[in-house]
C-alpha positions in Angstrom: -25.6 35.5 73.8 -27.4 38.6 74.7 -25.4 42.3 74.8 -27.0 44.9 75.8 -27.2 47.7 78.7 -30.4 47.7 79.6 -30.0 44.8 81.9 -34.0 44.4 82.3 -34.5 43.9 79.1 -32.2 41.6 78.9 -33.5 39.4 81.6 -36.8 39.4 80.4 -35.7 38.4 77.0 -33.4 35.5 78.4 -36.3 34.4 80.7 -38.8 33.9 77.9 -35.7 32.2 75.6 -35.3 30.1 78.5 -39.0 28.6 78.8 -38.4 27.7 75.0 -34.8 25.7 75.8 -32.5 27.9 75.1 -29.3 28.5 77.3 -28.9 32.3 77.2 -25.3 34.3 78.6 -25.8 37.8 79.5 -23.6 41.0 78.7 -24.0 44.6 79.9 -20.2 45.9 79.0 -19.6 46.3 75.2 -16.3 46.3 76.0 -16.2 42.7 77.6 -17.0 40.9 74.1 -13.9 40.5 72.6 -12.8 38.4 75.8 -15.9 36.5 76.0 -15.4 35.6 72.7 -12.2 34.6 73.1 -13.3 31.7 75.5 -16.5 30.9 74.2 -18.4 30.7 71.0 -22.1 30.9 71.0 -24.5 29.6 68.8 -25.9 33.0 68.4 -25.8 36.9 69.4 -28.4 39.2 69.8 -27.0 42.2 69.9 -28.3 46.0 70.7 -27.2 49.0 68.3 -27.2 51.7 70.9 -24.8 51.8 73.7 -23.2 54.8 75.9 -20.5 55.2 73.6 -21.5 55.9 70.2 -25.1 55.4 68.4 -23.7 52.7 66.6 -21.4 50.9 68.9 -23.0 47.4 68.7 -22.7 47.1 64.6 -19.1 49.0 65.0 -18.4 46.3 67.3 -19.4 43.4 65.5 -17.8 44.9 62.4 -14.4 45.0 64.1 -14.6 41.5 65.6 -15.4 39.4 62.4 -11.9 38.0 62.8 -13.3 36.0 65.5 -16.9 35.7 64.3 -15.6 34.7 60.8 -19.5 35.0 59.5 -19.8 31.5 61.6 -22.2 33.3 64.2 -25.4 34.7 63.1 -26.0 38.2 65.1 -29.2 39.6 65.4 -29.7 43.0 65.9 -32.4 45.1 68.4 -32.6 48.7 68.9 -35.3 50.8 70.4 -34.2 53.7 67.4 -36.0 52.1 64.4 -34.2 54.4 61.7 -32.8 54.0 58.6 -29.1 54.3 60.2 -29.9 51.8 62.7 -31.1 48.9 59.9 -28.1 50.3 57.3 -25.5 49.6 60.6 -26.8 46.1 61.0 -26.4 45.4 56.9 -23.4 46.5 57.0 -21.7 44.8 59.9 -23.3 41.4 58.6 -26.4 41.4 60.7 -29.0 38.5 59.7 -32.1 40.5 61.2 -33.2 43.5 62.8 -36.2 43.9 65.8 -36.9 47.4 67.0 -37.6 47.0 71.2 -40.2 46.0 72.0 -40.7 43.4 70.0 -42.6 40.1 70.1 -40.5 37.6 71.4 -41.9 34.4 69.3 -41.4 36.8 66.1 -37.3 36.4 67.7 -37.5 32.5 68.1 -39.0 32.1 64.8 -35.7 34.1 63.6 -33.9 32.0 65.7 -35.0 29.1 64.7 -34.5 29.8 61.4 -31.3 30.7 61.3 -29.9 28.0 63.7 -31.5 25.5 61.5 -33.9 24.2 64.5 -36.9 24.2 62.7 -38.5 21.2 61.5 -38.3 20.4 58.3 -41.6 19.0 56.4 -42.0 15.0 56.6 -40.8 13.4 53.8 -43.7 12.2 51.2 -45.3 8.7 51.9 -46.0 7.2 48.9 -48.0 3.9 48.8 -47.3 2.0 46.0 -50.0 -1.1 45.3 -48.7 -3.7 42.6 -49.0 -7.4 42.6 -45.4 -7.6 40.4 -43.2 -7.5 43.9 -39.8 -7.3 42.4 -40.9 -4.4 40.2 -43.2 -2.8 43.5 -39.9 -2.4 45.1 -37.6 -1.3 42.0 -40.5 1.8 42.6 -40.2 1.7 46.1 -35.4 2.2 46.1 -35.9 4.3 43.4 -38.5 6.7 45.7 -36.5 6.1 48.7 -33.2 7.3 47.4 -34.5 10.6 46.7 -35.7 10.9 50.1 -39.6 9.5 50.2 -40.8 6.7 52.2 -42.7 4.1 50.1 -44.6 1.1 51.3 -45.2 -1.9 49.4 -48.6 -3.8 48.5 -48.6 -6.6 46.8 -52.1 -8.2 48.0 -54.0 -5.1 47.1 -57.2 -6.3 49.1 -55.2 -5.6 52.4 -54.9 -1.8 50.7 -57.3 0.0 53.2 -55.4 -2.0 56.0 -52.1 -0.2 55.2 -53.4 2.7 54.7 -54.4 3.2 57.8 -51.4 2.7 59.5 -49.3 4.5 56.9 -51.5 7.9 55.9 -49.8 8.1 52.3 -49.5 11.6 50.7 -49.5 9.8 47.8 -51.1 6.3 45.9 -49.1 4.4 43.0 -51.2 1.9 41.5 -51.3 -0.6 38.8 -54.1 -0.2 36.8 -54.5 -4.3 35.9 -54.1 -6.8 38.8 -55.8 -10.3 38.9 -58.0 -10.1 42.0 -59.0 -6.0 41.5 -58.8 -4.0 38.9 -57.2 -0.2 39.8 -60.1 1.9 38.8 -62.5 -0.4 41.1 -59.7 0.4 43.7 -59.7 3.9 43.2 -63.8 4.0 43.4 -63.2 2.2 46.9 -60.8 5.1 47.9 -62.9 7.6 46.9 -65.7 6.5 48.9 -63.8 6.4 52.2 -63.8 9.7 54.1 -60.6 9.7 55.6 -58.3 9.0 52.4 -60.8 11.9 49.8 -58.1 14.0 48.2 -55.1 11.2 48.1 -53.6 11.8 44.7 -53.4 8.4 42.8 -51.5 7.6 40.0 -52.4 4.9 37.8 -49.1 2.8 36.8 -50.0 0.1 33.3 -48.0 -0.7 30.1 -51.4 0.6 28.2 -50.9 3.0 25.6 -54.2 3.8 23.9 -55.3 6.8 25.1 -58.3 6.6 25.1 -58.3 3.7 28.2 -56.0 6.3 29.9 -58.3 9.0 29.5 -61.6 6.8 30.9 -58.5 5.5 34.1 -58.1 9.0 34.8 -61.9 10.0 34.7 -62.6 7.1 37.5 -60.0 8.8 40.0 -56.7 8.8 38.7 -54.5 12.3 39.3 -52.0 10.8 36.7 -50.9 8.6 34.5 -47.2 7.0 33.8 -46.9 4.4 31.2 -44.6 1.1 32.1 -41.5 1.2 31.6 -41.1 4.0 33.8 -37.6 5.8 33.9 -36.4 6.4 37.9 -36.1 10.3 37.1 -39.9 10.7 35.5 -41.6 8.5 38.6 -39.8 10.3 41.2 -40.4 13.8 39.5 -44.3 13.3 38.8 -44.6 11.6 42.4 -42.4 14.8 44.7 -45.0 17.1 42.3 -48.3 15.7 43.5 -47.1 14.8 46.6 -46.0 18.3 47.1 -49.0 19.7 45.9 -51.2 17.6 48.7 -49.7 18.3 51.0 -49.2 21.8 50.5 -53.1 21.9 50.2 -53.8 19.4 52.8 -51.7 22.1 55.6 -54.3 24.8 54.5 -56.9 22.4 55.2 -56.2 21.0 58.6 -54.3 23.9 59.9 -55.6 26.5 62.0 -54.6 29.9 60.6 -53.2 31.7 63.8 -51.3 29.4 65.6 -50.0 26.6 62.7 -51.5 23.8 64.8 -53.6 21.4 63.9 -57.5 22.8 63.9 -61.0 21.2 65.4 -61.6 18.7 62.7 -58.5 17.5 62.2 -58.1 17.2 66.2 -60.9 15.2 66.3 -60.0 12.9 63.5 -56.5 12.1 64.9 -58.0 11.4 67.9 -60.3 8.9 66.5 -57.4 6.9 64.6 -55.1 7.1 68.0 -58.1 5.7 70.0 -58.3 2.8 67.4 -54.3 2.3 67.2 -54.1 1.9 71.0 -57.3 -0.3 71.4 -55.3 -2.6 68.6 -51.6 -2.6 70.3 -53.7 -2.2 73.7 -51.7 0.8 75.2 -52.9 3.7 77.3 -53.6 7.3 75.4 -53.9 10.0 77.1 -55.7 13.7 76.3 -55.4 16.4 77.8 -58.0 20.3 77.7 -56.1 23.1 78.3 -57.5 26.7 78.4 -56.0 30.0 78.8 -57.2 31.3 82.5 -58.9 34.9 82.4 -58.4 34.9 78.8 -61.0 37.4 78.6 -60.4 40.0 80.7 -56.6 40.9 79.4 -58.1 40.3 75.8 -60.6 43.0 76.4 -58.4 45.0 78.4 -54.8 44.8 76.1 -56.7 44.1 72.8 -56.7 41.4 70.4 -53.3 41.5 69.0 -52.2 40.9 72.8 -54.5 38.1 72.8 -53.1 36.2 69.9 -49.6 37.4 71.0 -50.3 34.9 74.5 -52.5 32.0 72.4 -49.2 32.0 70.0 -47.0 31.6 72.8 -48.5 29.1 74.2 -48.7 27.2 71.1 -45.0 27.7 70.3 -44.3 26.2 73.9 -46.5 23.1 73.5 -45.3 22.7 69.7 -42.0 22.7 71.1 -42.0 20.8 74.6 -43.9 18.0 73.5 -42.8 14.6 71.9 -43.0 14.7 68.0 -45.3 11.8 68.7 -47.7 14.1 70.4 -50.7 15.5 68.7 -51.5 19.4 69.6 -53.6 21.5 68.1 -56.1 24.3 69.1 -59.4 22.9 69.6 -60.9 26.3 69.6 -60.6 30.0 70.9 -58.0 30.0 73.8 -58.9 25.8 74.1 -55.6 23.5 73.2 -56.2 20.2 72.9 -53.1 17.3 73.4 -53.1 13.8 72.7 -50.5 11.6 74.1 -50.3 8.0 72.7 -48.7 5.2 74.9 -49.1 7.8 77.6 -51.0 6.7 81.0 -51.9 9.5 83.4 -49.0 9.8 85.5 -46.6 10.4 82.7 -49.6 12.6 81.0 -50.2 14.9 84.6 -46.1 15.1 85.3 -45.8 16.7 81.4 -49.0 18.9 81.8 -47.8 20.1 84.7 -44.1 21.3 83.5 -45.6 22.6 81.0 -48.4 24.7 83.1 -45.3 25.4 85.3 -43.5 27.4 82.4 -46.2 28.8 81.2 -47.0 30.6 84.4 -43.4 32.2 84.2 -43.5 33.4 80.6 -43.9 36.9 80.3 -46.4 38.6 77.8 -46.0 42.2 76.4 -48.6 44.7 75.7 -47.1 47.8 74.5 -44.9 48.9 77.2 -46.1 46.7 80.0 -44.9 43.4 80.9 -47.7 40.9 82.3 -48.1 36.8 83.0 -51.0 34.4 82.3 -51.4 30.9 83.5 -53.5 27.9 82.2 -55.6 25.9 83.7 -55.8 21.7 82.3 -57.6 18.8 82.5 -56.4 15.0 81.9 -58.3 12.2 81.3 -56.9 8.7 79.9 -59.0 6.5 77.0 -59.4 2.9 78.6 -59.9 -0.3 76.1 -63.6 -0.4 76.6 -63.9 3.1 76.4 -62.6 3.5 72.8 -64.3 6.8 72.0 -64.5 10.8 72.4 -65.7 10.7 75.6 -62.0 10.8 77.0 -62.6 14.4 75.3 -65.7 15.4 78.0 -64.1 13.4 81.0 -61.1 15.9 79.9 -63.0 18.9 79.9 -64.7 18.0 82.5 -62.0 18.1 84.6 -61.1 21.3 82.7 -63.9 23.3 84.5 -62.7 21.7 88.1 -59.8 23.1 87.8 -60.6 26.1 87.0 -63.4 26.0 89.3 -61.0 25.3 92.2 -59.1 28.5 91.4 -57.3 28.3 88.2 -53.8 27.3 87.2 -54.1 24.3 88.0 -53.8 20.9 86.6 -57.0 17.9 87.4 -57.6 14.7 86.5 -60.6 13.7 85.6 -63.2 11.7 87.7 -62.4 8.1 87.8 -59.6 8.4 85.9 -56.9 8.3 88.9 -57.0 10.4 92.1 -57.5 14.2 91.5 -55.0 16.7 92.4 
């Protein structure tokens, strides 16, 4: 619920809340809350300071309806007077934020978000655990699960790098003696594959000299827990390195404006999608987006305006695609998407809704209001084909797109028909 006067703002605001799929009412009339209210709760109100009647009629307001708000309704404040009396009035009548007009819209959602509990929470750990004693692999793998992890169990530990494939573990339990492999030979094979460098791995053994724990831990091993191991130590030592990873590993693979995923890690998620669908023989589908006439507004608003539009448009993919899409920004104002088990058709009609609400989002620099559109190109991976060049035929038909006149959606050449 949006109150506030200046019906124009209050538009605009709801229109760029809407692209993001939230269902926004409107207010103008201080005076008509109490009844609205009375008939409907929202999830949310932002709410202005100043109206006609006093300088602080929106706090004054708020304060005299918490019979009916009963602290259930988070209210966020906005004001075009950023003063001290402004921020004291929100405080004091309760209010969980305060934005002083104008304000960055995603900087709101992100509040939103927040305080509406829609944002996602971090994936639970994935702990592999690799020991040839089943019934005691899986005593590991209840006792992880019921504090919220998801373990996997191997019990043939030469199918290791098999599983690990499929599952991407945060994390690597392993029993340092087993018949066929020892764990330290496993752990050498680890550290020479590219894709799993940096997996923390601890070593799991009834050995207590410590000086064969010391030489386990200098062949690979991030820990080490000594057999019999009681349910609180395994799951506190595992959540703390599997923390810790992951933690790091976001630094690593993120890129540091938008929270996507950056170039390298785009590139190696594509290369693991390609092989999953060649394997269960299902369609993936990419698709190259870029900003139109990025340029010109960057150089003409400034940079901050430029990151303002990259970060909305990040938001809007982050949030309208499937979680089991893969986004990230493949560099500049360039936004990669991988869609697994997509074919074209399904790929174009997303794209396009997406391109669709873009072009209807609008941008702010300073006191001006302005729209951008993007331009995308779609290419779909085939089972002979099982390699980046679904990224070229992409961007390929990237630059026809744009060539045709921008903001516009094509599909690459001999892919399907354009349009």
């Amino acid at each position: 619920m949006i109150v506030d006067d200046d019906v124009a703002f209050s538009r605009l605001l709801a229109a760029q809340l809407a692209q993001f799929g939230f269902q926004v009412d409107l207010l103008d009339d201080l005076t008509c809350l109490p009844v609205y209210l009375a008939q409907t709760s929202p999830d949310l109100i932002v709410m202005d300071v100043l109206f006609p009647q006093t300088k602080t009629s929106g706090p004054q307001t708020i304060a005299m309806l918490h019979a009916q708000i009963k602290g259930r309704i988070p209210v966020v404040f906005v004001s075009a007077s950023d003063t001290m009396s402004s921020r004291l009035g929100g405080v004091r009548a309760n209010g969980q934020a305060f934005f002083a007009k104008p304000f960055d819209a995603a900087q709101l959602i992100d509040t939103i978000d927040r305080l509406l509990g829609l944002k996602q929470e971090r994936p639970a750990y994935r702990v592999l655990i690799v020991e040839d004693a089943v019934s005691l692999a899986h005593l590991y793998a209840v006792t992880l699960e019921q504090a919220g992890m998801m373990a996997c169990v191997v019990s043939k530990p030469l199918q290791m790098l098999e599983v690990m494939e499929n599952f991407r573990p945060d994390l690597i339990l392993m029993d340092l003696y087993m018949p066929e492999v020892s764990g330290v030979e496993l752990a050498r094979v680890i550290q020479q594959h590219h894709a799993y460098m940096g997996v923390p791995l601890i070593f799991l053994s009834a050995e207590r000299d410590p000086a064969k724990q010391l030489a386990a831990l200098g062949q690979g091993g991030d820990n080490f827990l000594t057999k019999p191991v009681a349910p609180d130590e395994l799951v506190k030592v595992v959540s703390t390195r599997a923390h810790h990873y992951q933690a790091m590993r976001s630094l690593m693979l993120q890129d540091s404006l938008t929270g996507l995923l950056n170039h390298s890690r785009l590139l190696e998620q594509l290369d693991h999608e390609l092989r999953r669908a060649q394997r269960v023989g299902k369609p993936l589908s990419v698709a190259m987006i870029d900003i139109d006439h990025f340029k010109s507004f960057n150089d003409c608003w400034g940079h901050v305006v430029g990151d303002h539009v990259i970060l909305s448009l990040a938001r809007l993919l982050r949030e309208r695609l499937r979680s089991t899409d893969i986004v990230g920004r493949y560099g500049g104002e360039e936004f990669l998407v991988i869609m697994p088990d997509t074919d074209t058709e399904n790929a174009c009609r997303v794209i396009e809704e997406l391109r669709s609400s873009f072009a209807e989002l609008p941008q702010y620099a300073d006191q001006n209001v302005f729209y951008t559109t993007f331009s995308a190109g779609v290419a779909m991976s085939t089972l002979r084909d099982v390699d980046r060049k679904v990224i070229k035929m992409a961007d390929s038909a990237l630059f026809a797109a744009k060539r045709a006149g921008r903001n516009r959606m094509q599909i690459a050449a001999g892919t399907d028909n354009e349009i």
